[in-house]
C-alpha positions as CSV (number, residue, x, y, z in Angstrom):
1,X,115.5,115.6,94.5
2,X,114.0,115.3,91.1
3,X,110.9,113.0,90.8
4,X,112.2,110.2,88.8
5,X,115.1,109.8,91.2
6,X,112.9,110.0,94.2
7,X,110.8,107.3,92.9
8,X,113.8,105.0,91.8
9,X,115.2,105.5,95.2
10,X,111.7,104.4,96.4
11,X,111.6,101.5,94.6
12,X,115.4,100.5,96.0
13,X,114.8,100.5,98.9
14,X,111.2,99.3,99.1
15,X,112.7,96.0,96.8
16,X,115.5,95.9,99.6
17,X,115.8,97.6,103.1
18,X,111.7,97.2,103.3
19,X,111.6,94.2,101.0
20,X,109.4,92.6,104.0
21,X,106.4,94.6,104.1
22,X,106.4,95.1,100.4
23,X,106.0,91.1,99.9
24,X,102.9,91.3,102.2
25,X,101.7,94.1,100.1
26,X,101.9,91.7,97.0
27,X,100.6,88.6,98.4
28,X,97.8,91.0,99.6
29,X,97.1,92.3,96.6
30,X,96.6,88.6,95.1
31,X,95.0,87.7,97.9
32,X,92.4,89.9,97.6
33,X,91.8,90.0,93.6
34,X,91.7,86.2,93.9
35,X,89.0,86.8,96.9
36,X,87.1,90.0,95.3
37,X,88.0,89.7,91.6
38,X,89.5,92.5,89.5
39,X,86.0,94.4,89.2
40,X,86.2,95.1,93.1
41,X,89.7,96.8,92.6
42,X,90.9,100.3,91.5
43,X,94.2,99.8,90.9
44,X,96.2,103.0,90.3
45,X,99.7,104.2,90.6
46,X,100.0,107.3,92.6
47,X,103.6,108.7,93.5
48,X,104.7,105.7,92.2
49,X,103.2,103.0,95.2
50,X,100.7,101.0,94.0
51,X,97.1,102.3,95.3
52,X,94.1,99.8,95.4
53,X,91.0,100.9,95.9
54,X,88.6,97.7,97.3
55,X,85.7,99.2,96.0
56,X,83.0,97.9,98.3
57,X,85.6,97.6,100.8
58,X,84.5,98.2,104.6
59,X,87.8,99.3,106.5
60,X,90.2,102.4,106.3
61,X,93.4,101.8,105.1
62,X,96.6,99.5,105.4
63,X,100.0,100.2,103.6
64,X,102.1,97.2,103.1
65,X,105.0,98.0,101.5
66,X,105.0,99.9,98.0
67,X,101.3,98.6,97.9
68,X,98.8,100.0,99.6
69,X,95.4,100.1,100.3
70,X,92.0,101.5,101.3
71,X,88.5,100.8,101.3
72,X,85.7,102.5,99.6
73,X,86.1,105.8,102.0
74,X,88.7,106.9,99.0
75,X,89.5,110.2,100.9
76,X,92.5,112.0,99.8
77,X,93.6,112.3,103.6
78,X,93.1,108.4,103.9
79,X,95.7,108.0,100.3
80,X,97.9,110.5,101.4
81,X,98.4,109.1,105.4
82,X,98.7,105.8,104.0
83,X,101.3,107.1,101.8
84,X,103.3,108.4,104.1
85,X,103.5,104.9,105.8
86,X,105.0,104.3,102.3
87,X,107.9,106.6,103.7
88,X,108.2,105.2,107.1
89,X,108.5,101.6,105.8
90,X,111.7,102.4,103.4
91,X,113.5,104.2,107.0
92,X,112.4,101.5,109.2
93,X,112.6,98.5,106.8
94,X,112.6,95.2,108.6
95,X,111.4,97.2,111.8
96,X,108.4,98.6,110.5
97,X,105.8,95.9,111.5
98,X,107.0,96.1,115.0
99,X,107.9,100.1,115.4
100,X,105.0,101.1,113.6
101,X,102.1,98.1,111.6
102,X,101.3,95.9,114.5
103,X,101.2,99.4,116.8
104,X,98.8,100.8,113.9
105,X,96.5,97.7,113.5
106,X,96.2,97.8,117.6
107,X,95.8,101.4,117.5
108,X,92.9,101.2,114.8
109,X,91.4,97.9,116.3
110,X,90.8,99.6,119.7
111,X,90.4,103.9,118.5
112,X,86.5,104.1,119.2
113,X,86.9,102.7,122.6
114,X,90.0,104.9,122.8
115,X,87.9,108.0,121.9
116,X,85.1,106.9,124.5
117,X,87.7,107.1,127.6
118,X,89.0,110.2,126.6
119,X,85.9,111.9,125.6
120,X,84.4,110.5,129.4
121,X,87.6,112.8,130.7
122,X,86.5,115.4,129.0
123,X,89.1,115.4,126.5
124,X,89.3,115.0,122.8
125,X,91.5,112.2,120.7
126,X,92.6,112.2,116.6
127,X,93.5,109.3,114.9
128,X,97.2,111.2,114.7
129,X,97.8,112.4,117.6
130,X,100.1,109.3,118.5
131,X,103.5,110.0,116.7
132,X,103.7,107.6,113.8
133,X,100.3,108.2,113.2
134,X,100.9,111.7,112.8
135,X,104.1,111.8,110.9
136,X,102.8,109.6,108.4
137,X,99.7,111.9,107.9
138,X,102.4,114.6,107.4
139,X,104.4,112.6,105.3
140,X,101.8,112.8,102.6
141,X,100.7,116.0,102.7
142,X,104.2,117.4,102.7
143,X,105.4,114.6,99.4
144,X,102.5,113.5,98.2
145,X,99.4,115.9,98.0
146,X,99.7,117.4,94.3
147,X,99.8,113.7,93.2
148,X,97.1,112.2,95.2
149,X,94.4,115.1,94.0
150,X,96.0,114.3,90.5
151,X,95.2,110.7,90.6
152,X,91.8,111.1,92.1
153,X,90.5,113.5,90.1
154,X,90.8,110.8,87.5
């Protein structure tokens, strides 16, 4: 699919099907440049979401809607797995915060202790090794990682 279809398609169904998660995003975004103030921000359009950067921002990531955004980590993995949450919200639309946010905010609340039981089995835990944490990981890198090292390269 060509690029500028893909990202009018995008924007359909984020303004529609995922229209909840994408009014979050905004009212998250205001939130937080009314809290931090536009110096605190990097705001940049990659792939055609809105990407904010909270520059002295101490937490991973969160994509809400067509908006989302990290903290001052900045990674290109972090950008492109919270793209592909981008993805998952235009499939699961009005589903989304209870198939996959609220299971991600949990999942991310609670990873170190997580990582401490398995690691006292003896075993060994990623962040993605639970399915929508993986797929949206993939989802970047597969749609998303030419643009990403693009736009931070910036």
């Amino acid at each position: 699919m060509p690029k500028t279809i893909e990202i009018i398609v995008f924007y359909l169904l984020s303004l529609t099907w995922g229209i909840l998660m994408t009014l979050v995003g905004f009212f998250a975004f205001l939130g937080v440049l009314l809290i931090r103030g536009p110096k605190a921000l990097r705001v940049r359009i990659i792939k055609g979401r809105i990407a904010v950067t909270v520059i002295d921002g101490a937490f991973g990531g969160i994509s809400l809607g067509m908006l989302y955004m990290v903290g001052r980590q900045d990674s290109p993995h972090l950008h492109m797995h919270e793209l592909g949450h981008t993805y998952q919200n235009i499939w699961w639309g009005p589903l989304f915060p209870f198939v996959i946010g609220i299971p991600s905010v949990i999942r991310c609340a609670l990873f170190s202790k997580l990582v401490a039981r398995a690691n006292a089995k003896g075993k060994t835990l990623k962040y993605d090794d639970i399915w929508f944490e993986g797929q949206a990981s993939n989802l970047g890198y597969i749609h998303a990682y030419e643009e990403v090292i693009k736009a931070l390269k910036k």
